[in-house]
N, C-alpha and C positions, 0 to 999 in steps of 0.2 A: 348403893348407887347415890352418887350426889349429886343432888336437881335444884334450882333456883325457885324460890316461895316467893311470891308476891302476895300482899296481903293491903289493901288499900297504899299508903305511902310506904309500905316498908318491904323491904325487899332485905331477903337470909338465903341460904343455902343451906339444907338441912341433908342427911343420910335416910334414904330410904328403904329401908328393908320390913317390907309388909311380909305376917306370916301365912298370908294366903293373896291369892287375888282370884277374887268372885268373877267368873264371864257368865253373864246374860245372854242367852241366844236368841233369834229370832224376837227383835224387840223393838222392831220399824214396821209396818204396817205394811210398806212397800215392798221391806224387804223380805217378810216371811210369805208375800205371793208369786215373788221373782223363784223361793228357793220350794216355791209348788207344797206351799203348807198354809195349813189353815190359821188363826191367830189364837194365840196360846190363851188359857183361861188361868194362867197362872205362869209367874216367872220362871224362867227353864236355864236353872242355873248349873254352872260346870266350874271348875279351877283350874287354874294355870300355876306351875310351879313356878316362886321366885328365880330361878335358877333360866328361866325365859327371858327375864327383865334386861333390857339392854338399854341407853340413854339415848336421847335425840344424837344422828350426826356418826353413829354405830353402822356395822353393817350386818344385815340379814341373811341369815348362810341358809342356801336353797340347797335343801335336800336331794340328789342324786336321784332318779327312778320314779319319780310321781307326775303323771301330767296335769296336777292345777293342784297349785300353792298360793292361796289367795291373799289377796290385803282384805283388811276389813277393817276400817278408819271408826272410830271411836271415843267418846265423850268417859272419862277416865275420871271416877271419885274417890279421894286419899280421906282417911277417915283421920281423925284429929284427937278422938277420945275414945277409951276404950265403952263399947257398949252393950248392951244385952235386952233385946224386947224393949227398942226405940218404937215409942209412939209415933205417928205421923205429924202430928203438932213439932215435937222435937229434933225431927229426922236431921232438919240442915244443921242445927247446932251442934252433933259432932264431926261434921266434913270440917275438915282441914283447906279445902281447896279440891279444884279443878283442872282435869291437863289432858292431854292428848293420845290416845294407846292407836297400834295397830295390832286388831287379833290375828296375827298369821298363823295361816288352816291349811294344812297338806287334806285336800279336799276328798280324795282319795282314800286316805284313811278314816277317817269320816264316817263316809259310807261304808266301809266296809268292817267296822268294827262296831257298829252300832250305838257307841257311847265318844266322847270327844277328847276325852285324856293324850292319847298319843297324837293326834292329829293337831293340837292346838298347843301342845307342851315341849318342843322341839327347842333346844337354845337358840335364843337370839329371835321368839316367834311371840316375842310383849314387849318390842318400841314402845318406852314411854318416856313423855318431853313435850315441848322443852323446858317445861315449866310447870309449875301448880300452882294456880290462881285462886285466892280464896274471897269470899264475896260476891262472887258472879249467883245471879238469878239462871238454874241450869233449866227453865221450863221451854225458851226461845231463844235457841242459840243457833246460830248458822254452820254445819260442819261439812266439811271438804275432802274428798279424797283426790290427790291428782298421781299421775303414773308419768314420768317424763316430761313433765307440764300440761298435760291432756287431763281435762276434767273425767273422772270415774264414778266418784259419787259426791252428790249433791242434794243435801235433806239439812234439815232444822230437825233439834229438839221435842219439837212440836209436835213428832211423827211416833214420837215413844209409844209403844202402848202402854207401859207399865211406867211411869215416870220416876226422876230419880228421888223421892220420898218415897214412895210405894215400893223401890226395891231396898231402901234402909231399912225399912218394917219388915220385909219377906227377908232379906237374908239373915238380919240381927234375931227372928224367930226362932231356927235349931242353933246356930253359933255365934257366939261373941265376935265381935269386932273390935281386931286391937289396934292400937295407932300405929300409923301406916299399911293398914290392909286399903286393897285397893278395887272398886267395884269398877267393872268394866262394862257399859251399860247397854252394848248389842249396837251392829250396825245399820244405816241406810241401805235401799237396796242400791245396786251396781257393782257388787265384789264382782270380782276377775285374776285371771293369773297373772302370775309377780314371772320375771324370766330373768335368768343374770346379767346384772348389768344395768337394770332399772334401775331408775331415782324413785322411790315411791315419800311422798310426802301428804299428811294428815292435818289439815288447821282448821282450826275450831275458834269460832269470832269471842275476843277478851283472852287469849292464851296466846296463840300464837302457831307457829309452824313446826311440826315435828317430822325431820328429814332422817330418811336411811336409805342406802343403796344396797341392790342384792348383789349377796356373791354364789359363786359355788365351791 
């Protein structure tokens, strides 16, 4: 997939094809009491197949037979160097940059299969765009979810429990991270169902707006 890199004055277009993408769950404070859970005593990570990945301005094809397919607006970290048991000192030195995902969750399966692979791994269910910003400070950032213009979710960076050095250390601990793997770092709370025909769009202050419409 090809996405526009901003990196202080310079701006490229690169191909992104990461061989995983790490998702973070329950990893806002707000939102792991919204979804009636305690806070994690460690990151609770899961994978999204690339084969998910769709660019800003794509559309999100709403699976048939589920009643809640949710957005879940996302601070999105593209890795720059391969790495393995990054210290926390070093953690930002191999991000590449900063962008935008939305983890769409057939919320149904979910619960009912007890683990997140099929529920989160659906084509076209990892918007990411419109850009990847590299240089941003990701400890206070303002991120956005809106559904047709209607604000959804509304949280800062801030809200992380696990922030994004502390999940460079935990994921890069059992696997390597290769350039272009991309850490998906959990949402604020206010997820909700996505229905055909929405606009749902995710911005994050220093990157910008990442737009997709549902279809069925």
């Amino acid at each position: 997939m090809r996405i526009p890199t901003v990196r202080g004055a310079e701006t490229d277009e690169i191909d992104l094809v990461p061989s995983k993408i790490i998702g973070i769950g329950q990893n806002y404070r707000a939102h792991a009491l919204e979804m009636g859970k305690g806070l994690p005593e460690e990151p609770l990570m899961f994978l999204k197949p690339r084969s998910a990945m769709v660019p800003d301005g794509a559309k999100i094809v709403r699976p048939a037979g589920y009643e809640r397919v949710d957005y879940e607006g996302e601070l999105g970290v593209v890795i720059g160097q391969r790495a393995r048991r990054v210290s926390r000192e070093r953690a930002l030195e191999v991000v590449l940059g900063f962008t935008c995902i939305n983890d769409v969750t057939v919320r149904d399966l979910q619960k009912k299969d007890g683990q997140w692979t099929r529920a989160k791994g659906f084509d076209t269910f990892c918007p990411i765009g419109p850009r990847i910003v590299g240089g941003l400070d990701p400890s206070n950032l303002k991120i956005e979810t809106r559904v047709n213009g209607a604000i959804k979710q509304s949280s800062s960076t801030s809200d992380l429990i696990f922030d994004v050095r502390t999940l460079i250390v935990f994921v890069s601990e059992p696997m390597t991270l290769e350039v272009g793997d991309v850490i998906s770092t959990g949402t604020p709370a206010g997820v909700g169902n996505l229905a055909v025909g929405d606009v749902v769009e995710v911005e994050i202050e220093g990157i910008g707006i990442l737009r997709n419409t549902v279809v069925g």
